[in-house]
LUMNU-691059 format. One record per atom (N, C-alpha, C): residue number from 1; residue in three letters; atom name; x, z, y. Coordinates in pm, 1 decimal, m for minus. Layout:
BEGIN
NUM,ALA,CA,X,Z,Y .
...
***
This chain:
BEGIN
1,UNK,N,8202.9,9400.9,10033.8 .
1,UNK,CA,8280.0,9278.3,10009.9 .
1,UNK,C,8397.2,9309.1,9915.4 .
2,UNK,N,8432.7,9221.4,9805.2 .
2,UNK,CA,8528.1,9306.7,9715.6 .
2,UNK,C,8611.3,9159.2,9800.5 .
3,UNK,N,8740.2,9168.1,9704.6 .
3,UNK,CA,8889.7,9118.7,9778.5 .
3,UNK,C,8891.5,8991.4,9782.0 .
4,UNK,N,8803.9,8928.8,9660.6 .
4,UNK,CA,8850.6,8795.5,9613.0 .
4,UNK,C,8750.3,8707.4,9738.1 .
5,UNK,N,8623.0,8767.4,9821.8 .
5,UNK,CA,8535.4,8745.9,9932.3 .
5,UNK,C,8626.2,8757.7,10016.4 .
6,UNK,N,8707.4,8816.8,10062.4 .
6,UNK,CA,8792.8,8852.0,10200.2 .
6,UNK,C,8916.7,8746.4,10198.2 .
7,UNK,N,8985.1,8736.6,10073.2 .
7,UNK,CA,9052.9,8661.2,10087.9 .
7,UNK,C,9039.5,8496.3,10097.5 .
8,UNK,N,8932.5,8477.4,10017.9 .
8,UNK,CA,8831.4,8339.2,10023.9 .
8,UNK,C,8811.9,8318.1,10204.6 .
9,UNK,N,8766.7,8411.3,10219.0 .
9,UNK,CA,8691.3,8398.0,10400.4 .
9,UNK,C,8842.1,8382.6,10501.9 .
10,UNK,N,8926.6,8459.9,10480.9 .
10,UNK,CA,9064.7,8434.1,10544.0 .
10,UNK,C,9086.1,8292.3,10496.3 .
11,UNK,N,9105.6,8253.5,10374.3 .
11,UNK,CA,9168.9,8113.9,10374.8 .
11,UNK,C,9119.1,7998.8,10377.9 .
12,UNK,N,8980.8,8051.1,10443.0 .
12,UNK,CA,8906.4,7927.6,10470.3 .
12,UNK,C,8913.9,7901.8,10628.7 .
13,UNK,N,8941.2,8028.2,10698.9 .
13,UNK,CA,8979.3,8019.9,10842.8 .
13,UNK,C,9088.5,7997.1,10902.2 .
14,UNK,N,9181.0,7969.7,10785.6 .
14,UNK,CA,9293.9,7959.2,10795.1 .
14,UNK,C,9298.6,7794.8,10803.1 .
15,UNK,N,9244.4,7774.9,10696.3 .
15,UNK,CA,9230.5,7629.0,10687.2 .
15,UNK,C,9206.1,7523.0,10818.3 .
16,UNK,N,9094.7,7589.2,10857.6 .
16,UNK,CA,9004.1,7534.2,11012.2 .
16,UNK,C,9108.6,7535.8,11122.4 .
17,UNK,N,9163.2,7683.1,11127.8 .
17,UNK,CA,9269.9,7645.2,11219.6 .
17,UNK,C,9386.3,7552.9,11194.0 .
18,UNK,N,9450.4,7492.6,11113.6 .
18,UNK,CA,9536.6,7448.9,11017.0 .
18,UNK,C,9455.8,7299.3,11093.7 .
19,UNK,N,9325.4,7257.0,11121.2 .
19,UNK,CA,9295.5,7162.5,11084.4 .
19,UNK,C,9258.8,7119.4,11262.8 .
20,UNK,N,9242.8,7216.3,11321.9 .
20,UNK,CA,9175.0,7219.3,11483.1 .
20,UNK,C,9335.8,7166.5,11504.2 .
21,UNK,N,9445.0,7248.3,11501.0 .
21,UNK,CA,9539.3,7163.5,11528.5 .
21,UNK,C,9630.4,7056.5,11508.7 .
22,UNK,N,9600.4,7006.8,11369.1 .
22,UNK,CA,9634.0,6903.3,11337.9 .
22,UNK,C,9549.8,6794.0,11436.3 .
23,UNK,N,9427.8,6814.2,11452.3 .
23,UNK,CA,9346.1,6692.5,11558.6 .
23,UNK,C,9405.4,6725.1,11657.8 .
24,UNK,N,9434.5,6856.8,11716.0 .
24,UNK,CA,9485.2,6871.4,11850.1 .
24,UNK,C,9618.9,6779.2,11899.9 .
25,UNK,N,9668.2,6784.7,11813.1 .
25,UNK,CA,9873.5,6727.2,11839.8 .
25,UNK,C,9845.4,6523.4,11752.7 .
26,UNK,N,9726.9,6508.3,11706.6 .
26,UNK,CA,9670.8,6402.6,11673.9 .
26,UNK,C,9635.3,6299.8,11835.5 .
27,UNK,N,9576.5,6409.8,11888.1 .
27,UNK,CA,9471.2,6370.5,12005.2 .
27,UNK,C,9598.6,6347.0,12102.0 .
28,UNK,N,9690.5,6434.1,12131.7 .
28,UNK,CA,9836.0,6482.3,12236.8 .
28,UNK,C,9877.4,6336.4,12166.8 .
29,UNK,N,9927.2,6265.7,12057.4 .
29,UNK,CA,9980.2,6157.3,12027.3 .
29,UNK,C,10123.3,6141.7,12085.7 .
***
């Protein structure tokens, strides 16, 4: 895996979490 794959894959999981809790504190209201 060279860097520009690792960092792609981090900031895409980053994203998801970024996004699980935005619905989460959405849902809490």
């Amino acid at each position: 895996m060279n860097f520009f794959q690792v960092y792609h894959s981090c900031s895409l999981a980053s994203l998801q979490e970024i996004k699980k809790h935005g619905q989460s504190r959405v849902e809490r209201g």
